[in-house]
N, CA, C and O atoms as a GROMACS GRO file, in nm:
protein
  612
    1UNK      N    1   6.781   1.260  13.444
    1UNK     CA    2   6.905   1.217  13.506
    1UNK      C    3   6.950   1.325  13.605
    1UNK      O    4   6.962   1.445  13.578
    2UNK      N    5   6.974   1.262  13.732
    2UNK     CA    6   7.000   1.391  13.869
    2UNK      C    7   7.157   1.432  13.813
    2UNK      O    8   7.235   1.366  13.744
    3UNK      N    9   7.170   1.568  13.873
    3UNK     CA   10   7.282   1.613  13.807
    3UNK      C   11   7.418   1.575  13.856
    3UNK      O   12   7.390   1.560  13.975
    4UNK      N   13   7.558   1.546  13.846
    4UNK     CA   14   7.636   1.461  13.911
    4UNK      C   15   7.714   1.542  13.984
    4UNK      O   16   7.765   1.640  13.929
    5UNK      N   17   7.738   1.515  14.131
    5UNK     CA   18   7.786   1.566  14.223
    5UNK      C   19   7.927   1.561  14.250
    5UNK      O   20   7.991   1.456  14.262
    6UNK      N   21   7.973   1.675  14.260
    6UNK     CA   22   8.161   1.690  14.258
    6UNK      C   23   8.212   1.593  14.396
    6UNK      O   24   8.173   1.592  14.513
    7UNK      N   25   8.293   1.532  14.338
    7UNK     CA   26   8.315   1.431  14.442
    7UNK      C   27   8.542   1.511  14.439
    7UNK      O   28   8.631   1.523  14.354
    8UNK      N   29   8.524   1.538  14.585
    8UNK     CA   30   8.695   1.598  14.610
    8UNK      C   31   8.825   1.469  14.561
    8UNK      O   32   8.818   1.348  14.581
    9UNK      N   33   8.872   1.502  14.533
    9UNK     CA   34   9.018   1.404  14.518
    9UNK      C   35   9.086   1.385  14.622
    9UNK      O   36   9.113   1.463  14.713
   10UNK      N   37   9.115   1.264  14.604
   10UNK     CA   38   9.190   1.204  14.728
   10UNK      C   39   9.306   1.340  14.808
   10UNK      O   40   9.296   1.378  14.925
   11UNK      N   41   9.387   1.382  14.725
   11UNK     CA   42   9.499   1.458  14.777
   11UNK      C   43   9.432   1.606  14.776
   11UNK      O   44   9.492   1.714  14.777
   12UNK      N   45   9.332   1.588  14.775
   12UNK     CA   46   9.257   1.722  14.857
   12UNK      C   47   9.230   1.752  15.007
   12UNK      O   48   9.169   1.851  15.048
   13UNK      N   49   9.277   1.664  15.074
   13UNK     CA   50   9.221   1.580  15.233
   13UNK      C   51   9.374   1.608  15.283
   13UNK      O   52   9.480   1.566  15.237
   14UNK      N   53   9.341   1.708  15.411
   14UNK     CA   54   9.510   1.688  15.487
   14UNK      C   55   9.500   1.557  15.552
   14UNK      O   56   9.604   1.502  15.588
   15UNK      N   57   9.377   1.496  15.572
   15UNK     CA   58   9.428   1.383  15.620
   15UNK      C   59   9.478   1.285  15.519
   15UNK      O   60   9.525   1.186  15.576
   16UNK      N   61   9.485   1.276  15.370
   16UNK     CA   62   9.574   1.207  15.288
   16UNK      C   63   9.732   1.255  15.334
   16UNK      O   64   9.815   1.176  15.381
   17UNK      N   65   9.750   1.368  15.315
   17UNK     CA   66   9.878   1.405  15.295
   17UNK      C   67   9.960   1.409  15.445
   17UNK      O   68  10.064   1.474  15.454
   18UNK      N   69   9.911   1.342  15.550
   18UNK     CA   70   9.928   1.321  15.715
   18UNK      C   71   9.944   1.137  15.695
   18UNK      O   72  10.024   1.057  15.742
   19UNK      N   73   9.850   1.126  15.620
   19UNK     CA   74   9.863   0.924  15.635
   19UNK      C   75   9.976   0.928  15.573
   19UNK      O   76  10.072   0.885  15.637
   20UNK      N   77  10.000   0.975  15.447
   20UNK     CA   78  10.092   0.913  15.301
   20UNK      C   79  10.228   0.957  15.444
   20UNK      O   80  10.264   0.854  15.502
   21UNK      N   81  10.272   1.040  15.479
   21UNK     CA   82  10.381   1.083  15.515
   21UNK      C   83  10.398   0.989  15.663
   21UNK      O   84  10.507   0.944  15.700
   22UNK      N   85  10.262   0.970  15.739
   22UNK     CA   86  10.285   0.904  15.886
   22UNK      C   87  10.334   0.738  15.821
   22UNK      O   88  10.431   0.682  15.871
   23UNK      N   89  10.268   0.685  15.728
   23UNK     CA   90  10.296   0.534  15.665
   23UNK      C   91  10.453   0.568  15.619
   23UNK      O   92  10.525   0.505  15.697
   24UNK      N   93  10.512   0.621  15.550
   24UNK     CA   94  10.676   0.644  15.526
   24UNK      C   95  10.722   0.633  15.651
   24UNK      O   96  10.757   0.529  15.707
   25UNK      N   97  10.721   0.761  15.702
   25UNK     CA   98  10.761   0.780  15.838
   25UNK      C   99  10.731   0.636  15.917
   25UNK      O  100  10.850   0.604  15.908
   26UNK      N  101  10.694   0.563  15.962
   26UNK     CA  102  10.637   0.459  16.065
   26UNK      C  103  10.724   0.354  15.988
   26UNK      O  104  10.816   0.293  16.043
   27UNK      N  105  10.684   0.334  15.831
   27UNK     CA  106  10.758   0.150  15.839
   27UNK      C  107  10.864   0.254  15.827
   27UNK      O  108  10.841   0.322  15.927
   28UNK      N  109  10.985   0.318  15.757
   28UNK     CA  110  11.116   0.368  15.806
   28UNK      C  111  11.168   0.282  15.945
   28UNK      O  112  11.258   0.206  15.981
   29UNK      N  113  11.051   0.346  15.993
   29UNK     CA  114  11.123   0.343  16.161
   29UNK      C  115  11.105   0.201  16.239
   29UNK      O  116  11.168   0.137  16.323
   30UNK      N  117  10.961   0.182  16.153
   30UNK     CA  118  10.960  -0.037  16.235
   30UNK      C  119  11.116  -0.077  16.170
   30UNK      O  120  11.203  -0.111  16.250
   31UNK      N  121  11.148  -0.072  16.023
   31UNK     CA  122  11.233  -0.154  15.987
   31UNK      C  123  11.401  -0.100  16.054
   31UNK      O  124  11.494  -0.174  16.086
   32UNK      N  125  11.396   0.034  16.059
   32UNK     CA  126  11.521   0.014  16.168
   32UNK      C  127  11.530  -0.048  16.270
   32UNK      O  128  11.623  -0.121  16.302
   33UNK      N  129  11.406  -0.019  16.348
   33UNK     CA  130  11.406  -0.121  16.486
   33UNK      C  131  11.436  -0.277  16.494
   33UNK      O  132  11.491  -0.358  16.569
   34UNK      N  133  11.371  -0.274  16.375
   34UNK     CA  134  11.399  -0.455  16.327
   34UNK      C  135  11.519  -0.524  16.359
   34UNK      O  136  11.544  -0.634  16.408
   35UNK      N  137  11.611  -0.396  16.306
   35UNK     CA  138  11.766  -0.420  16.267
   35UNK      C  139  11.801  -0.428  16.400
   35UNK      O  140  11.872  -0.527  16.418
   36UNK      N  141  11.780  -0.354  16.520
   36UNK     CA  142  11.804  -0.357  16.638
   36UNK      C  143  11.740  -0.493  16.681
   36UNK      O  144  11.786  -0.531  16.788
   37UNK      N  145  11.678  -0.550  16.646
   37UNK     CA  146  11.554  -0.668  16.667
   37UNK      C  147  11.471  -0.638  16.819
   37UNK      O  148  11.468  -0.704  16.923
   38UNK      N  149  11.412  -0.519  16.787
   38UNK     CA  150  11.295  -0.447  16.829
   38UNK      C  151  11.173  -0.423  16.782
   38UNK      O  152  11.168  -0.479  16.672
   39UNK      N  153  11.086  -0.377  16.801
   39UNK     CA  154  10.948  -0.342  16.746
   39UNK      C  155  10.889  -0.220  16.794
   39UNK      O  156  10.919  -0.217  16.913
   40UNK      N  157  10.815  -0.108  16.764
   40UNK     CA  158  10.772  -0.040  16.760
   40UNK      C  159  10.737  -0.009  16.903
   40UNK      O  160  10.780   0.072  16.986
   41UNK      N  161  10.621  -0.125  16.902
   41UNK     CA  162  10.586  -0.112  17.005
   41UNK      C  163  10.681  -0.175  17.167
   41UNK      O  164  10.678  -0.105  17.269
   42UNK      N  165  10.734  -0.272  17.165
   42UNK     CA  166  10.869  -0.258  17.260
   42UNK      C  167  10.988  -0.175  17.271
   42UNK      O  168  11.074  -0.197  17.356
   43UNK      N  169  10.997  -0.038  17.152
   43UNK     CA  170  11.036   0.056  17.183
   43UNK      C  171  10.984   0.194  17.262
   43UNK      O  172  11.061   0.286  17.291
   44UNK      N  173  10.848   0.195  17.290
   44UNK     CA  174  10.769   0.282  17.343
   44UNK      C  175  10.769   0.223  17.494
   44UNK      O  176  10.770   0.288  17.599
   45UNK      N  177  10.769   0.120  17.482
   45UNK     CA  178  10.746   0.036  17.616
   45UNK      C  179  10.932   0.078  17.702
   45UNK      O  180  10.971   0.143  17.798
   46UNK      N  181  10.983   0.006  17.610
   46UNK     CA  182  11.138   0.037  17.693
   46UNK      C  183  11.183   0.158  17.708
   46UNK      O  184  11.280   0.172  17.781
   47UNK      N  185  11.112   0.301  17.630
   47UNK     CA  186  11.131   0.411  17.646
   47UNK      C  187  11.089   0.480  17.790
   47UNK      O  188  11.155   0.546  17.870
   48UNK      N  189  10.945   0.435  17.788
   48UNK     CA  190  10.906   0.501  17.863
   48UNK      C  191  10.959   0.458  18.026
   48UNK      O  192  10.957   0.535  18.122
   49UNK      N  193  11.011   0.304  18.029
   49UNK     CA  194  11.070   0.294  18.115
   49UNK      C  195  11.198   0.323  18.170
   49UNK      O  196  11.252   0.294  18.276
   50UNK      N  197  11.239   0.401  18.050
   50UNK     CA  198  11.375   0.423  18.108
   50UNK      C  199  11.387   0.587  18.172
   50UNK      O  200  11.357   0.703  18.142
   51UNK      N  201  11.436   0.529  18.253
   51UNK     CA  202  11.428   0.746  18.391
   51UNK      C  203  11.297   0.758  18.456
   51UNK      O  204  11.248   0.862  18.501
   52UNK      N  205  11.242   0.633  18.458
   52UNK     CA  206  11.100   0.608  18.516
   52UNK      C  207  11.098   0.544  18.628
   52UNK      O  208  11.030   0.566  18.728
   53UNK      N  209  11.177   0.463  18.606
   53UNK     CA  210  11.203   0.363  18.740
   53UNK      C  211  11.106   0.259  18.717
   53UNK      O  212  11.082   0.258  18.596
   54UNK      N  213  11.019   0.141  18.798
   54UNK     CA  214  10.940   0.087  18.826
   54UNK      C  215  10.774   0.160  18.777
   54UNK      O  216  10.733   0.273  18.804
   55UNK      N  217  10.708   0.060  18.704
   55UNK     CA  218  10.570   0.101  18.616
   55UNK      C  219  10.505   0.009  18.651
   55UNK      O  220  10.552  -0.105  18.649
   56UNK      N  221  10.372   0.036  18.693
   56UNK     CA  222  10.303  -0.033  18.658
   56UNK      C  223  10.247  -0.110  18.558
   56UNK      O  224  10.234  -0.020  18.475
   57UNK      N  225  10.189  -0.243  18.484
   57UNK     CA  226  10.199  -0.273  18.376
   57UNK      C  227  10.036  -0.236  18.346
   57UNK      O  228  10.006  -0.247  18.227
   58UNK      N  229   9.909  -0.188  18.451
   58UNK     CA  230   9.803  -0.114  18.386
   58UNK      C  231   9.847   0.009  18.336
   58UNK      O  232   9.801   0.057  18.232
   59UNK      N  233   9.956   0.078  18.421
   59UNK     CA  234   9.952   0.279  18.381
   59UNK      C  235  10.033   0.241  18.259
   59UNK      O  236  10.009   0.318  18.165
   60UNK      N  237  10.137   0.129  18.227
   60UNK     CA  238  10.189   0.174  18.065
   60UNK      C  239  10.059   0.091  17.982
   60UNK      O  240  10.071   0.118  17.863
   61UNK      N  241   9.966   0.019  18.000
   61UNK     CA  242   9.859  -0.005  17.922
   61UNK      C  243   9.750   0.106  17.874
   61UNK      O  244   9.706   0.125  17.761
   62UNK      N  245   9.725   0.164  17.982
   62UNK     CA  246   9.677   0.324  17.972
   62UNK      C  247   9.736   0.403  17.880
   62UNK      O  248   9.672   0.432  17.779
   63UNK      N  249   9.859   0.448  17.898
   63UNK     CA  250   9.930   0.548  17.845
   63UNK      C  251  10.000   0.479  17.678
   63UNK      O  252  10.015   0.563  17.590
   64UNK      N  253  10.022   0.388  17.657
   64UNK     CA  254   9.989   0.343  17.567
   64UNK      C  255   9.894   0.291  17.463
   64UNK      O  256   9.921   0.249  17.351
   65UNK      N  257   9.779   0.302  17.521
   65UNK     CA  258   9.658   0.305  17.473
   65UNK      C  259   9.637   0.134  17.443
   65UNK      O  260   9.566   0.087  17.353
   66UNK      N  261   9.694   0.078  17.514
   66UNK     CA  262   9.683  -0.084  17.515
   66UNK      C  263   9.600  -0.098  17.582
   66UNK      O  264   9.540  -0.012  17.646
   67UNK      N  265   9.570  -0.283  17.574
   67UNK     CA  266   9.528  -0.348  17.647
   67UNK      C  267   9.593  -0.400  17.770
   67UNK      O  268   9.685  -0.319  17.776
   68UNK      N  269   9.606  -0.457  17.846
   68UNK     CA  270   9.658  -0.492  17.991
   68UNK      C  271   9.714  -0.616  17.899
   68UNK      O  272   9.835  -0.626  17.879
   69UNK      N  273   9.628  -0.704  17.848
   69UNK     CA  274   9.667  -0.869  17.800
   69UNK      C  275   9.784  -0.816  17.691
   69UNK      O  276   9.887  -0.883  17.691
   70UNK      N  277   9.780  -0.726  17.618
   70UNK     CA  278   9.902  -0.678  17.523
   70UNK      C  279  10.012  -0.633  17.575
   70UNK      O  280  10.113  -0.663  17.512
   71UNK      N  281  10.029  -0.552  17.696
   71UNK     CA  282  10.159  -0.498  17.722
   71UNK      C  283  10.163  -0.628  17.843
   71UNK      O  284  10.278  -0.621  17.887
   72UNK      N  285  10.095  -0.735  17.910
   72UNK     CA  286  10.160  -0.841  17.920
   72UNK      C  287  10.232  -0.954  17.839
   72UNK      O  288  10.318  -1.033  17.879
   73UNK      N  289  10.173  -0.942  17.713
   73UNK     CA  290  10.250  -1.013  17.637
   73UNK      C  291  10.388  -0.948  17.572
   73UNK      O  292  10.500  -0.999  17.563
   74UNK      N  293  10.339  -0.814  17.527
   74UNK     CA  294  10.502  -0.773  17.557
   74UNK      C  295  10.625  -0.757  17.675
   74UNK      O  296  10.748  -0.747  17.667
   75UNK      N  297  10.550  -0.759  17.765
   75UNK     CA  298  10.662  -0.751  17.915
   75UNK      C  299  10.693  -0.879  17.911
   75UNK      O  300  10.795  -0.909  17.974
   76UNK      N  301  10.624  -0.984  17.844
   76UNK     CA  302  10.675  -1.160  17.832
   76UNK      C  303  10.770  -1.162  17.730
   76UNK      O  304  10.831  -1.266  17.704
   77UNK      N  305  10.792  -1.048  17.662
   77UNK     CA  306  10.866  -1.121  17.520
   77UNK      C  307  11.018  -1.026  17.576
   77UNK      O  308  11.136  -1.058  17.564
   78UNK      N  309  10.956  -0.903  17.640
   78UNK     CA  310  11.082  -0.804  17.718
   78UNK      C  311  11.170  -0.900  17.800
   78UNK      O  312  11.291  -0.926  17.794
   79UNK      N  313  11.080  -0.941  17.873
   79UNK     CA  314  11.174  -1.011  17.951
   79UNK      C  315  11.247  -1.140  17.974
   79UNK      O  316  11.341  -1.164  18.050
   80UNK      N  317  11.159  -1.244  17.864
   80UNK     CA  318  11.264  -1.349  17.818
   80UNK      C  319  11.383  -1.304  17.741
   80UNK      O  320  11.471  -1.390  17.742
   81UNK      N  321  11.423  -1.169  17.659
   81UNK     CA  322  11.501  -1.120  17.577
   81UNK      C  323  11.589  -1.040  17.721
   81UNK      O  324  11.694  -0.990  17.680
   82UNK      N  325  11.570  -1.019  17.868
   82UNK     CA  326  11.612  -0.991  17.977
   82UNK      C  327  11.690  -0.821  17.989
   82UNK      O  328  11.788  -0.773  18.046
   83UNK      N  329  11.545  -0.758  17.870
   83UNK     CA  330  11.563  -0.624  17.900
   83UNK      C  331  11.499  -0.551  17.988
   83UNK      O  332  11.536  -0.438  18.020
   84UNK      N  333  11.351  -0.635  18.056
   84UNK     CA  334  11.276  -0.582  18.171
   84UNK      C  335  11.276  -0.726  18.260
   84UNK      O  336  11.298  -0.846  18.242
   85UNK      N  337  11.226  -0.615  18.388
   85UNK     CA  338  11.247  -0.714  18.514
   85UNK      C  339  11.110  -0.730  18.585
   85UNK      O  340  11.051  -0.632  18.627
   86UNK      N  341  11.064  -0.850  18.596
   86UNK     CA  342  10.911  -0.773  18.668
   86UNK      C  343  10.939  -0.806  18.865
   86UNK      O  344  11.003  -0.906  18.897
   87UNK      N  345  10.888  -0.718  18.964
   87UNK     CA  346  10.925  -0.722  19.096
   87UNK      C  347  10.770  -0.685  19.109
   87UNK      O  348  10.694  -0.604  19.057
   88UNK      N  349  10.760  -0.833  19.248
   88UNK     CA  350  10.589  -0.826  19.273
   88UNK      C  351  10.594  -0.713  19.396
   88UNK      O  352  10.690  -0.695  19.471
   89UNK      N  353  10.450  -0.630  19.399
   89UNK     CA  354  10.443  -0.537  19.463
   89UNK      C  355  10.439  -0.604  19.632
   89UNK      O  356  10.369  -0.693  19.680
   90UNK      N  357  10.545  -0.521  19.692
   90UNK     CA  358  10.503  -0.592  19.849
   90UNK      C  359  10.346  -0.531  19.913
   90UNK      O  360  10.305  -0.578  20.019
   91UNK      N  361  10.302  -0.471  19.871
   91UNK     CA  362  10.180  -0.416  19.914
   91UNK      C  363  10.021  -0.525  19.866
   91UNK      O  364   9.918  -0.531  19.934
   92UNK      N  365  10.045  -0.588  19.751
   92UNK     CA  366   9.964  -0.679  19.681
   92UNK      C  367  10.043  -0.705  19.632
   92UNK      O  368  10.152  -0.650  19.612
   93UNK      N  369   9.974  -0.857  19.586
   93UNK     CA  370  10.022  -1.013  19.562
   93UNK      C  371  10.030  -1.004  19.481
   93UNK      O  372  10.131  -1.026  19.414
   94UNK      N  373   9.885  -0.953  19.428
   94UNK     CA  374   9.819  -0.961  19.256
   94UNK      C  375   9.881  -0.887  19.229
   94UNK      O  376   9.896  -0.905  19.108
   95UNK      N  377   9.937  -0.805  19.256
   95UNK     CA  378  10.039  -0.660  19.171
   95UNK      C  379  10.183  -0.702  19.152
   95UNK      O  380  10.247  -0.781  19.222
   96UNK      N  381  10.232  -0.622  19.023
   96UNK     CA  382  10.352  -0.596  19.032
   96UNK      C  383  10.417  -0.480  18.924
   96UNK      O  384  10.343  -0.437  18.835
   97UNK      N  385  10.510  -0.448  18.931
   97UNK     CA  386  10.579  -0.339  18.856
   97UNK      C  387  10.701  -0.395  18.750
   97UNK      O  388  10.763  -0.501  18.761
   98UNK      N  389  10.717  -0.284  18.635
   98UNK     CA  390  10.808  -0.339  18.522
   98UNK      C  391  10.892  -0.222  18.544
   98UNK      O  392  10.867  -0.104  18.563
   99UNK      N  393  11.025  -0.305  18.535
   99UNK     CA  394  11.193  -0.213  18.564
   99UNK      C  395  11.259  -0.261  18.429
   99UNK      O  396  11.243  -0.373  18.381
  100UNK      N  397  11.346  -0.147  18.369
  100UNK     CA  398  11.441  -0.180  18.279
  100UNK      C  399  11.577  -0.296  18.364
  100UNK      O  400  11.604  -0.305  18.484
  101UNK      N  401  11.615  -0.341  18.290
  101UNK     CA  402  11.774  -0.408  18.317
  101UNK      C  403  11.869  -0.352  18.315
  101UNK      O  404  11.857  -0.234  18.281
  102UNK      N  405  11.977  -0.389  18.340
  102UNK     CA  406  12.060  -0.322  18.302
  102UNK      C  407  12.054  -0.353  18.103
  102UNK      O  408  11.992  -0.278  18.028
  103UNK      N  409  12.099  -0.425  18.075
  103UNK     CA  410  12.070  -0.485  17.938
  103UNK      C  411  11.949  -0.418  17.858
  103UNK      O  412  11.973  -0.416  17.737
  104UNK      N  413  11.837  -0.369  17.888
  104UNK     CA  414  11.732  -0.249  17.873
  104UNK      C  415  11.785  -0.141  17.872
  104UNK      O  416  11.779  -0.062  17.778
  105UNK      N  417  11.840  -0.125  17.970
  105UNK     CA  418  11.888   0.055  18.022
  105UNK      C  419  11.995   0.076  17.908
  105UNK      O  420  11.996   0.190  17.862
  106UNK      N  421  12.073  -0.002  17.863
  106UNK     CA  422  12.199  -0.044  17.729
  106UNK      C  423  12.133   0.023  17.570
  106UNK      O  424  12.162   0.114  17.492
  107UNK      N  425  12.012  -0.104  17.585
  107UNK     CA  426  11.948  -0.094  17.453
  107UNK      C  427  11.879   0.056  17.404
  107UNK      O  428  11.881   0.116  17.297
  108UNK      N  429  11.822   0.085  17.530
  108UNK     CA  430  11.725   0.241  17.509
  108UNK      C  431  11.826   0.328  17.397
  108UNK      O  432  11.798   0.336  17.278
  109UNK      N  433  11.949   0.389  17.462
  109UNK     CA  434  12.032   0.474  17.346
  109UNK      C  435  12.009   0.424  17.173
  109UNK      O  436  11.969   0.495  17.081
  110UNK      N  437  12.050   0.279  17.170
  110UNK     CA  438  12.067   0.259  17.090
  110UNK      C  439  11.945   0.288  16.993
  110UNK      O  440  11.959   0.364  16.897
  111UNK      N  441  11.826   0.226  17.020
  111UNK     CA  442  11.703   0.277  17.006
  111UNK      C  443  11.663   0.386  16.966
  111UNK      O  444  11.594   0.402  16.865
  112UNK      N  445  11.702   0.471  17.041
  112UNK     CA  446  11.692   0.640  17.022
  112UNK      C  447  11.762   0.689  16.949
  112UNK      O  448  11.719   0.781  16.878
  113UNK      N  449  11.890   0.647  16.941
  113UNK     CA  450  11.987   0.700  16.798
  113UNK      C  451  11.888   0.636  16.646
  113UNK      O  452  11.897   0.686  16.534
  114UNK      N  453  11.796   0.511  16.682
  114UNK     CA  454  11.737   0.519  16.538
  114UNK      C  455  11.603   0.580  16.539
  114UNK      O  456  11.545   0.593  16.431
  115UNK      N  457  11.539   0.623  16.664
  115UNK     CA  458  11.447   0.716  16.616
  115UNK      C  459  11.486   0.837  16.561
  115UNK      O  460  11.441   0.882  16.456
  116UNK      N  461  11.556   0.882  16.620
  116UNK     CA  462  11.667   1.020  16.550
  116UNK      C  463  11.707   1.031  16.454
  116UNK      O  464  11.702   1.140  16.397
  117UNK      N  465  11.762   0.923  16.397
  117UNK     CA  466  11.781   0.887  16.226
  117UNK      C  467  11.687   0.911  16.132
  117UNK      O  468  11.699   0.972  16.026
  118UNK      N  469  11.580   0.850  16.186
  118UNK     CA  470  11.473   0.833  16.110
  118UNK      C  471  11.402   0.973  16.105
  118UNK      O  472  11.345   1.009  16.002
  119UNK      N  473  11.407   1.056  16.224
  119UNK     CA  474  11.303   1.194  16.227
  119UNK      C  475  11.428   1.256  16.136
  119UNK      O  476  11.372   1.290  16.032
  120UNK      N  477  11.563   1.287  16.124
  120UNK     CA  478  11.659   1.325  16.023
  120UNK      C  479  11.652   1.300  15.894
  120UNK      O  480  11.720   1.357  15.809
  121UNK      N  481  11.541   1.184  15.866
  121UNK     CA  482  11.618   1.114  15.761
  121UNK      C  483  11.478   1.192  15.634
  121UNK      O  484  11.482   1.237  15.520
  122UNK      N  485  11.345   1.166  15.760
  122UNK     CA  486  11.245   1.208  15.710
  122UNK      C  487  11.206   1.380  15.685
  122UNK      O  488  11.126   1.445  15.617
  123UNK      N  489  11.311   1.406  15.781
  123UNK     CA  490  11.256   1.592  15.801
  123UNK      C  491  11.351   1.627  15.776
  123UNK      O  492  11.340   1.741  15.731
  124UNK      N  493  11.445   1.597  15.778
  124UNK     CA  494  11.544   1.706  15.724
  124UNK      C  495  11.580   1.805  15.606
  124UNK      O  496  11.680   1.871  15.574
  125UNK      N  497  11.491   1.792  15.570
  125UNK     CA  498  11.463   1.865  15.430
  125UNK      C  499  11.372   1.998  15.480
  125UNK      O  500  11.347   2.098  15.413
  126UNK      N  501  11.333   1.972  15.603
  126UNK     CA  502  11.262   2.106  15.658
  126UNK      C  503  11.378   2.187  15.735
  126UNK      O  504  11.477   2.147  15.795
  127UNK      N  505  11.315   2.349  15.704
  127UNK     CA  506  11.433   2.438  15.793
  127UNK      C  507  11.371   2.384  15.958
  127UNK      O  508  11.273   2.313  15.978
  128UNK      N  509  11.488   2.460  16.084
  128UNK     CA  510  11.435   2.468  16.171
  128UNK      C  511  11.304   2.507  16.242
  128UNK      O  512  11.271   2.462  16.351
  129UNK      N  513  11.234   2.595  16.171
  129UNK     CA  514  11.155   2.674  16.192
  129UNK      C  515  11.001   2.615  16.134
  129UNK      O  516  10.888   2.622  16.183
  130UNK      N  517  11.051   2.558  16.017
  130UNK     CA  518  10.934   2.482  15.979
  130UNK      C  519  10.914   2.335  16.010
  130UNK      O  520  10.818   2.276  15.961
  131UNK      N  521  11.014   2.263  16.101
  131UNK     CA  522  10.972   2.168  16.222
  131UNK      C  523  10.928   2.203  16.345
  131UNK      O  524  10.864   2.124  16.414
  132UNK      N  525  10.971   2.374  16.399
  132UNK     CA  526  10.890   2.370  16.531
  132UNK      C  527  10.749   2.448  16.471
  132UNK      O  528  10.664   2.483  16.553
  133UNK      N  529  10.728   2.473  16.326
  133UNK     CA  530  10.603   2.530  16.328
  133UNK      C  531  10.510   2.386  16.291
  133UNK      O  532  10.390   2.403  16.317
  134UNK      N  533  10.538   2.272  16.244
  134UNK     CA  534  10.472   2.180  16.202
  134UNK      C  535  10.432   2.079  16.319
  134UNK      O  536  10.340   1.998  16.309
  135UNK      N  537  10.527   2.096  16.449
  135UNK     CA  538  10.501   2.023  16.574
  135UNK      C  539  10.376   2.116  16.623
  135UNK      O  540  10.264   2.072  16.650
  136UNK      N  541  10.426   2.276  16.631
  136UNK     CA  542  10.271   2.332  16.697
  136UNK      C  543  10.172   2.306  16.633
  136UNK      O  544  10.065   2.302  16.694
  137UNK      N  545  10.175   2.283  16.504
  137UNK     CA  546  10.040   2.266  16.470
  137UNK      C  547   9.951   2.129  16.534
  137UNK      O  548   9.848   2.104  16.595
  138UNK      N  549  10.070   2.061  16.471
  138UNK     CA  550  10.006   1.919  16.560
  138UNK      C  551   9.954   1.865  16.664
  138UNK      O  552   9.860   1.786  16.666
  139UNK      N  553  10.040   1.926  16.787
  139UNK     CA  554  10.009   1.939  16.898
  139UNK      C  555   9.896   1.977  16.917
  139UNK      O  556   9.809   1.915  16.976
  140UNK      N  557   9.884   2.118  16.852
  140UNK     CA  558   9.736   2.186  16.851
  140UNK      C  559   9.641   2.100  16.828
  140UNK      O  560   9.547   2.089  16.907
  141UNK      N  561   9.652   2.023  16.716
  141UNK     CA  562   9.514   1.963  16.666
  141UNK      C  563   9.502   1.860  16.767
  141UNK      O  564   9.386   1.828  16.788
  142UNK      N  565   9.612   1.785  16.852
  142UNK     CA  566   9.575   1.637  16.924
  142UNK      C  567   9.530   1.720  17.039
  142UNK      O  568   9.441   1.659  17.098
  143UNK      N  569   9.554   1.828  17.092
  143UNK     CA  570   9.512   1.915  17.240
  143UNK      C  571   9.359   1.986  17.167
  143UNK      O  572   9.272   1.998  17.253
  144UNK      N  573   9.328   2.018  17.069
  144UNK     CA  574   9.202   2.096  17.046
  144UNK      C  575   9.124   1.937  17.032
  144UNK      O  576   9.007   1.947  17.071
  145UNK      N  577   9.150   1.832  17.000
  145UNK     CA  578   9.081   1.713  16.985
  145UNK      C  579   9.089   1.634  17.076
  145UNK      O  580   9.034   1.524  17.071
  146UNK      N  581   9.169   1.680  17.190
  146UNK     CA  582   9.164   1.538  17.316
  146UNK      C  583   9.220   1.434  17.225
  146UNK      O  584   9.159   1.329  17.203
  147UNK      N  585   9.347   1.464  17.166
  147UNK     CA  586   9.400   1.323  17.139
  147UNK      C  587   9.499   1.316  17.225
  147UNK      O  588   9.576   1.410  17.249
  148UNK      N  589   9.505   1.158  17.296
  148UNK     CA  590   9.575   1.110  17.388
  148UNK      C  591   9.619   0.977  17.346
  148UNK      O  592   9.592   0.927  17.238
  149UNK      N  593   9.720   0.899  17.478
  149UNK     CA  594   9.799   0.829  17.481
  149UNK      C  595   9.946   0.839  17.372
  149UNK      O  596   9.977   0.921  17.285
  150UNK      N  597  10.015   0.716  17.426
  150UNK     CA  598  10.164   0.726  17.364
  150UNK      C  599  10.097   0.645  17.163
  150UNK      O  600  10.018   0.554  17.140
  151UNK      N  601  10.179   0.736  17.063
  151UNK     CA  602  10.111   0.630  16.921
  151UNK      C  603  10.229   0.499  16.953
  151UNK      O  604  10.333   0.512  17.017
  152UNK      N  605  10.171   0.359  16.882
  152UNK     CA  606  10.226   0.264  16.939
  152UNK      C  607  10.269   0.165  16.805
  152UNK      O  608  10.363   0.086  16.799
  153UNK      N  609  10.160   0.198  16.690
  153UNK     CA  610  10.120   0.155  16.580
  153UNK      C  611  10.112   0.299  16.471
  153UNK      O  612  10.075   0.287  16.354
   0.00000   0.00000   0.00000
C-alpha cells in the first residue's frame, strides 16, 4: 500500500481566506444596491461615468472586462430606467457614446454612500494602518500579476 500523501486544508490557502471574505464583502454590497434597485454591475457602469463625460460603450466593455453585447444590454436597461443617455457619434454612424443624466448624475452619490457603508461595515474593525497596509498588498499582487480591468462580479 503507497504511503498516503498530506493533502493541505482548505483554510490553509490565502486564496480561501480572500474568497470567504470577497463572497461577504460582494453579496453585502449586491444586496444594498438592490435596495437602491441597482446592480453591481450598473453601479460600475454609472460610476465610471460619472466626471467622465461621454464613453464609449467598447472602452467601458474593455475596462470592465465585458463583453460589448453585455454592457449593451446594460446601457438598454440604464437607459430605459433614464439614468444614461446614448448620443450617436457625428464622426460615425455606427458609433456612439454613453452620458450620465441628470437622474444618473443624482443616483451616483447615492450609490457611493452604499459602497462606503459596506467597505465600513466590513473593515471597520481594521485600524487605519492596517487598511492602507492590506490595500498595498493587494495592489501589489494585481500589479506583480497583470491583474486588470474594473471587478464587476
Amino acid at each position: 500500500m503507497p504511503p498516503e500523501t498530506a493533502v493541505s486544508d482548505l483554510t490553509d490557502h490565502l486564496g480561501y481566506w480572500l474568497r470567504l471574505v470577497s463572497n461577504h464583502v460582494s453579496l453585502a454590497f449586491a444586496r444594498r444596491l438592490e435596495g437602491e434597485g441597482a446592480s453591481v454591475a450598473e453601479w460600475v457602469l454609472l460610476r465610471r461615468l460619472h466626471g467622465a463625460g461621454a464613453l464609449a460603450p467598447s472602452r467601458l466593455a474593455d475596462e470592465m472586462g465585458m463583453t460589448r453585447g453585455a454592457i449593451s444590454k446594460l446601457a438598454d436597461r440604464l437607459e430605459a430606467r433614464g439614468l444614461i443617455a446614448r448620443t450617436a457619434n457625428p464622426h460615425d454612424a455606427r458609433a456612439h457614446t454613453l452620458a450620465l443624466t441628470p437622474a444618473g448624475t443624482a443616483l451616483v452619490p447615492v450609490l457611493a454612500r452604499c459602497a462606503d457603508a459596506n467597505d465600513a461595515e466590513a473593515f471597520g474593525s481594521l485600524s487605519h494602518g492596517e487598511r492602507r497596509q492590506m490595500i498595498s498588498l493587494l495592489k501589489a499582487i494585481a500589479e506583480r500579476n497583470a491583474l486588470g480591468g474594473i471587478p464587476v462580479s
